[in-house]
C-alpha positions as a Markdown table, in Angstrom:
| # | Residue | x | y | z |
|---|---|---|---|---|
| 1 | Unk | 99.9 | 87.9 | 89.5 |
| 2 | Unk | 102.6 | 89.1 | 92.2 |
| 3 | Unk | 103.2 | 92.7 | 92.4 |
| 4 | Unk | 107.0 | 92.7 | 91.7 |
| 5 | Unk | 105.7 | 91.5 | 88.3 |
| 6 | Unk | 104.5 | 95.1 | 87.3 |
| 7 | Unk | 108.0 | 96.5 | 87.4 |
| 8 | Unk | 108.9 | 98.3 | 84.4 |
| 9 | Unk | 112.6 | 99.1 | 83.5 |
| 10 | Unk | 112.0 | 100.2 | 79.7 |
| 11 | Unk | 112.8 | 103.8 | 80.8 |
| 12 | Unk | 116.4 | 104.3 | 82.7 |
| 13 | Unk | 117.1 | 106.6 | 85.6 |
| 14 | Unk | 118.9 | 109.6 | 84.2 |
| 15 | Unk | 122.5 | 110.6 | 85.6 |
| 16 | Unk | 122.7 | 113.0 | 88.4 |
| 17 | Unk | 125.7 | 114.7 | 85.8 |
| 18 | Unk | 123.1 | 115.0 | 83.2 |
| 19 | Unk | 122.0 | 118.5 | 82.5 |
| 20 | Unk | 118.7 | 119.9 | 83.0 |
| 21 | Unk | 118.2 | 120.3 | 79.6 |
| 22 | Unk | 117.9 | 116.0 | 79.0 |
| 23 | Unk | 115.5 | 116.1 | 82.0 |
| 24 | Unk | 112.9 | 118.8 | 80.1 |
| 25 | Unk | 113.4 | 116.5 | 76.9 |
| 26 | Unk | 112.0 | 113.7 | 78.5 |
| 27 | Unk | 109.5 | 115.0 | 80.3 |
| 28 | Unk | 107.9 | 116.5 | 77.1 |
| 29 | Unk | 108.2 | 112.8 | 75.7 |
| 30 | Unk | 106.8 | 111.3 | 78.8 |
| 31 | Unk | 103.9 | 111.5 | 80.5 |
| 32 | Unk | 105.5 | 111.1 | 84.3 |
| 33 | Unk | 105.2 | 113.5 | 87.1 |
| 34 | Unk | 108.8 | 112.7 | 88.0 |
| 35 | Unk | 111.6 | 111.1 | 87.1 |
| 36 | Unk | 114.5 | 108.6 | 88.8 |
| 37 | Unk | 118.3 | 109.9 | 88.9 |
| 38 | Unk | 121.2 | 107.8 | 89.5 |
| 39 | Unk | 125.0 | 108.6 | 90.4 |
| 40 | Unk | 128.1 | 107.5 | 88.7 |
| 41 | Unk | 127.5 | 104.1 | 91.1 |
| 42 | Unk | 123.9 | 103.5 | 89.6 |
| 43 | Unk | 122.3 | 103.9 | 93.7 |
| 44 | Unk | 119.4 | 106.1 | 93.1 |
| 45 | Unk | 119.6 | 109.3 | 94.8 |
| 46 | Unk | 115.8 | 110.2 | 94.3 |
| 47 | Unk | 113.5 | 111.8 | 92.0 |
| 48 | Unk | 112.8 | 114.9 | 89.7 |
| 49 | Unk | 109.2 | 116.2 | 89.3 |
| 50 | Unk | 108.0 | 117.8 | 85.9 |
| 51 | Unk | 107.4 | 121.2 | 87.8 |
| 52 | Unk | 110.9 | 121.6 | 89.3 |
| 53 | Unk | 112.3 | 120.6 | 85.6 |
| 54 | Unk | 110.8 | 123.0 | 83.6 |
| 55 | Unk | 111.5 | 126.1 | 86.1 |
| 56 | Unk | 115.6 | 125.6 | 86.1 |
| 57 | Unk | 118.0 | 126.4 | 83.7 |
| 58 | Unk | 118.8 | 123.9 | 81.1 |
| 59 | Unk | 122.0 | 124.2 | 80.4 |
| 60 | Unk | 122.8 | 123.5 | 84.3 |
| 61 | Unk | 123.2 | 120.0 | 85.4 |
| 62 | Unk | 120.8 | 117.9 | 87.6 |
| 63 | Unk | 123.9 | 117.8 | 90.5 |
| 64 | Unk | 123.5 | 121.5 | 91.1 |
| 65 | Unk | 119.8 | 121.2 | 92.3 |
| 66 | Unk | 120.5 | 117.7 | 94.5 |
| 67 | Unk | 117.9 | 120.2 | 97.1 |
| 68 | Unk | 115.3 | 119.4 | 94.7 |
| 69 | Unk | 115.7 | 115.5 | 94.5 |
| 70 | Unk | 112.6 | 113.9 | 96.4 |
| 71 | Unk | 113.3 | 110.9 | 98.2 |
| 72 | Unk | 110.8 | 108.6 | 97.7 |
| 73 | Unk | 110.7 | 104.9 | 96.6 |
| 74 | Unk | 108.8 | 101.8 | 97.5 |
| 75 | Unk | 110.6 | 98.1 | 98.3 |
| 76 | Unk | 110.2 | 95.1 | 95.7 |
| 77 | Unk | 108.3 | 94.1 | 99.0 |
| 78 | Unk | 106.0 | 96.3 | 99.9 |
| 79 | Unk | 102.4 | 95.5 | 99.7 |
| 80 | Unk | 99.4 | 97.1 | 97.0 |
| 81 | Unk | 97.6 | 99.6 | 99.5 |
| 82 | Unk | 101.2 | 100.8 | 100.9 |
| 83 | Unk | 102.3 | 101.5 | 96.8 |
| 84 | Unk | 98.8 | 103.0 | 96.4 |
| 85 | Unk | 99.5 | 105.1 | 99.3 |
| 86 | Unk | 102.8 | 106.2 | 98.4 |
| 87 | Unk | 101.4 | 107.2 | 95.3 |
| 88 | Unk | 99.1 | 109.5 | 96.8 |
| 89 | Unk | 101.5 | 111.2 | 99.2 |
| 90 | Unk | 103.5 | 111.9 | 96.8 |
| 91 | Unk | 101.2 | 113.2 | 94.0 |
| 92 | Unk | 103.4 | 110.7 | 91.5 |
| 93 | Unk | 102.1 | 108.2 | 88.5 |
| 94 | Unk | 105.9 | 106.8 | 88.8 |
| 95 | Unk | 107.1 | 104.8 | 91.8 |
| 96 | Unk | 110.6 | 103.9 | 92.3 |
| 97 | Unk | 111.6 | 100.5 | 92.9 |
| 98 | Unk | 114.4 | 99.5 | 95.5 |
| 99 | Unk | 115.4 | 96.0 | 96.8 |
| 100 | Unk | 116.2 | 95.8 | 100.6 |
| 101 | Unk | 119.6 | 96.0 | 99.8 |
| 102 | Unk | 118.6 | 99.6 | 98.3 |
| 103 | Unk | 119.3 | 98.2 | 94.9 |
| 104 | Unk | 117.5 | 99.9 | 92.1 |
| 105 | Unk | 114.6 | 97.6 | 90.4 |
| 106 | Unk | 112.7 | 99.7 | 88.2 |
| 107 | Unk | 109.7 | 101.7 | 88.8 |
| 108 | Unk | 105.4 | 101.0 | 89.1 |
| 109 | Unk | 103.1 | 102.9 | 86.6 |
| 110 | Unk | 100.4 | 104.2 | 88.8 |
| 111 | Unk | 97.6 | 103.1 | 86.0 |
| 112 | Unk | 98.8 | 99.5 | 86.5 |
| 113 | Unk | 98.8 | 99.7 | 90.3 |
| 114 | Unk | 95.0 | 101.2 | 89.8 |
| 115 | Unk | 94.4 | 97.8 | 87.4 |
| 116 | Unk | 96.0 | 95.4 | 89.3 |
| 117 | Unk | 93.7 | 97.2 | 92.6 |
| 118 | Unk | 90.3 | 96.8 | 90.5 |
| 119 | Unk | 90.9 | 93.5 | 90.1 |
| 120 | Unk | 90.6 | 92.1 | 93.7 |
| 121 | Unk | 87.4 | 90.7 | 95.2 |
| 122 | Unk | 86.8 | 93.9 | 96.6 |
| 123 | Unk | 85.9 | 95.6 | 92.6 |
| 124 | Unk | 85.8 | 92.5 | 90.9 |
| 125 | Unk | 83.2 | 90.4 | 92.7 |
| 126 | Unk | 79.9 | 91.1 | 92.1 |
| 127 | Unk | 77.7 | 92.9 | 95.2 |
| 128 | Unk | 76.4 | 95.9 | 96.9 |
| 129 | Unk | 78.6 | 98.4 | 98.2 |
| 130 | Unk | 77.1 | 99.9 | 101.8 |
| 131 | Unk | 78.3 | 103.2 | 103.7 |
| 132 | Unk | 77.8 | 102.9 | 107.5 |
| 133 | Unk | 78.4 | 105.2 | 110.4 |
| 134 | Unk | 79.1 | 105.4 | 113.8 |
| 135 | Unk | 81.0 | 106.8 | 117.3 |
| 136 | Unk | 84.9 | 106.9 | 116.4 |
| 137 | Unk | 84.8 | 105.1 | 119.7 |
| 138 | Unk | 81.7 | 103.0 | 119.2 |
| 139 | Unk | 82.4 | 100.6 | 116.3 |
| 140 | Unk | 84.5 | 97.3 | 115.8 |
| 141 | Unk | 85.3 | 95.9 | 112.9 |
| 142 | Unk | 84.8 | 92.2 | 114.9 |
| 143 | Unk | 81.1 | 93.9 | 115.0 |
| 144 | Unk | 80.9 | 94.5 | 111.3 |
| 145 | Unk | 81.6 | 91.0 | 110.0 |
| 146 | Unk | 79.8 | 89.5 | 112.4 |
| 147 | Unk | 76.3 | 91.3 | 111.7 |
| 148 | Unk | 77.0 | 90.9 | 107.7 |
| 149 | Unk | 77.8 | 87.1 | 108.1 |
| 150 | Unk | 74.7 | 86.0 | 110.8 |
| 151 | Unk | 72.4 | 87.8 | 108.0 |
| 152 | Unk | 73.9 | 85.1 | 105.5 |
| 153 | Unk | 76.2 | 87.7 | 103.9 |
| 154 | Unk | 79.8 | 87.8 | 102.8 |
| 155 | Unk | 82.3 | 91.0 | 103.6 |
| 156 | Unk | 84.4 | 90.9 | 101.0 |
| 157 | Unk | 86.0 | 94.3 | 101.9 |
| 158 | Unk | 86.0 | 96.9 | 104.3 |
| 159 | Unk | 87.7 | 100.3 | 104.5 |
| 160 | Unk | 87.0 | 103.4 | 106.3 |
| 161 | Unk | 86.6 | 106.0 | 104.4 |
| 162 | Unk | 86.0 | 109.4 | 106.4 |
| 163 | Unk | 86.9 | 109.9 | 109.7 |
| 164 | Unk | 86.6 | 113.1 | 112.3 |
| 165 | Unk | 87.1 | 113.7 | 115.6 |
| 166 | Unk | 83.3 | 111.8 | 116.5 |
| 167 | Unk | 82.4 | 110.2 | 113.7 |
| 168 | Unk | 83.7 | 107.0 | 111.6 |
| 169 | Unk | 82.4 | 106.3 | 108.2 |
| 170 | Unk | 83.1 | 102.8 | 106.7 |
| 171 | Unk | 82.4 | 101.4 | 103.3 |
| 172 | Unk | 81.3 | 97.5 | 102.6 |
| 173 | Unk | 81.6 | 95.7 | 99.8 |
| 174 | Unk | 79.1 | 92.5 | 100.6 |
| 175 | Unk | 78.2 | 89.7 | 98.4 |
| 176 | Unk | 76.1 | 86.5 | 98.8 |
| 177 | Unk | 72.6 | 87.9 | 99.8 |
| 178 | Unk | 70.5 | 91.2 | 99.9 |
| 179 | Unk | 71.5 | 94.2 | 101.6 |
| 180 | Unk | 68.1 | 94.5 | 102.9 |
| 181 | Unk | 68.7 | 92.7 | 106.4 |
| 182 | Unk | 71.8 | 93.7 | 106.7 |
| 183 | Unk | 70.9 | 96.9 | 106.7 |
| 184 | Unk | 67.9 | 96.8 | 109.5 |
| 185 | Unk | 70.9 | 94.9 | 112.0 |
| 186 | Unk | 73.2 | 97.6 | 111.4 |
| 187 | Unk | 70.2 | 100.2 | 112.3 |
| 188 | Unk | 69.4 | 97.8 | 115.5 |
| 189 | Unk | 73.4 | 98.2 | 116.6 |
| 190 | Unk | 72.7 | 101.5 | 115.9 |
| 191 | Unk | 74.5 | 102.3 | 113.0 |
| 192 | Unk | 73.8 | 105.1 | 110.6 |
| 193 | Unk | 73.0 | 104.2 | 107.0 |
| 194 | Unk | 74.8 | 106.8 | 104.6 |
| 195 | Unk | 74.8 | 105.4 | 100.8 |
| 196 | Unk | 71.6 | 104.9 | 100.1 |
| 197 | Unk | 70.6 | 101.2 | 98.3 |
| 198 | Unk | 68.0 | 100.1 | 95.7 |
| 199 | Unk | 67.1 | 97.3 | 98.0 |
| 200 | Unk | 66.7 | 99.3 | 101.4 |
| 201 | Unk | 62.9 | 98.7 | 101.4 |
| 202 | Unk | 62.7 | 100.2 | 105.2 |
| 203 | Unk | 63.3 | 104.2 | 103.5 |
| 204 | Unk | 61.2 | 103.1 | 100.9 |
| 205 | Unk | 58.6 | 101.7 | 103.0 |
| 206 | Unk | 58.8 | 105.1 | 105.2 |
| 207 | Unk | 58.8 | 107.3 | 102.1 |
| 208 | Unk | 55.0 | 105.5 | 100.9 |
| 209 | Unk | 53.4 | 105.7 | 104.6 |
| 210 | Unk | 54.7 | 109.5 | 104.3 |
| 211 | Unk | 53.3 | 110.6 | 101.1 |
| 212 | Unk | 49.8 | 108.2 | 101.6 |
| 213 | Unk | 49.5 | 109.9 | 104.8 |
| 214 | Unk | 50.0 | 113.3 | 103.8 |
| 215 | Unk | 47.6 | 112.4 | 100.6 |
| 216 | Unk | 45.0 | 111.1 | 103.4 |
| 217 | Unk | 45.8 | 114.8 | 105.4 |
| 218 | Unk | 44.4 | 116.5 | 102.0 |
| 219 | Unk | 41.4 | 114.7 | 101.8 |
């Protein structure tokens, strides 16, 4: 299913001339963070958050706080990560809509953005999930494909999901075979293993020799 799809227009924008009071109403109907305003020419002019709403007089009207309006929208264009991200910068569970010509579509619901995310190979298909790490400088992600798929593996996602100054940590989602080899090539390319895994038999194997040897030791 296309993205554009997921637009919702049930709920209208409100009109910049409406009064603060309308706002507070349908934020204690609602569940949304913020909500769309429109002028007298339907072009949205931004949105309205739930916290700004109930701190303002209601009997004022939502024209005399236009400082307040937050700009933000996605296009009928823009792609599931960049929504996601929007989302997140903008600490909304409504996302505006806007054609390229700036033309007001309706808005996203964050949960079905979330749904519609979970769905994709990456959470849907079945495999282990692996946390690597390395040099900021040090890794490719050429590298990382390459040492899943010669162990017979396939990368069926690949973000990174912490990142400092010197270090780089990057999470896999690999189906198609164990973990276990995989694992031992990433440690010869010098990797760092940080999630650990049911089927990583080289800790486990490290783990036995430890505790037989210190049970020899007490002997």
């Amino acid at each position: 299913m296309k993205l554009p799809e997921f637009i919702l227009n049930d709920i209208k924008p409100l009109n910049s001339k409406n009064k603060i009071s309308d706002l507070q109403l349908l934020f204690n109907q609602l569940t949304f963070s913020h909500f769309p305003i429109k002028d007298d020419n339907n072009a949205y002019l931004g949105c309205f958050s739930e916290t700004d709403a109930h701190c303002l007089e209601s009997d004022k009207t939502l024209n005399e706080f236009k400082y307040a309006f937050e700009d933000f929208y996605v296009r009928d264009t823009t792609l599931l990560l960049d929504v996601l991200e929007a989302f997140a910068i903008n600490s909304a569970n409504i996302m505006p809509v806007l054609s390229e010509q700036n033309v007001y579509l309706g808005y996203y619901e964050l949960n079905d953005i979330i749904n519609l995310l979970g769905d994709s190979p990456f959470f849907a298909e079945v495999g282990g999930v692996l946390v690597i790490e390395k040099g900021i400088n040090d890794y490719s992600f050429s590298e990382l494909s390459q040492i899943v798929e010669s162990n017979g593996g396939k990368l069926l996602g690949a973000f990174i999901s912490k990142m400092n100054t010197d270090l780089v940590q990057i999470t896999l989602k690999i189906g198609g075979t164990g973990l276990n080899e995989i694992i031992q090539t990433f440690r010869r390319y010098s990797y760092n293993i940080v999630s650990g895994h049911e089927e990583d038999s080289y800790i486990e194997s490290l783990k036995e020799r430890s505790d037989y040897l210190k049970k020899y030791l007490n002997i």
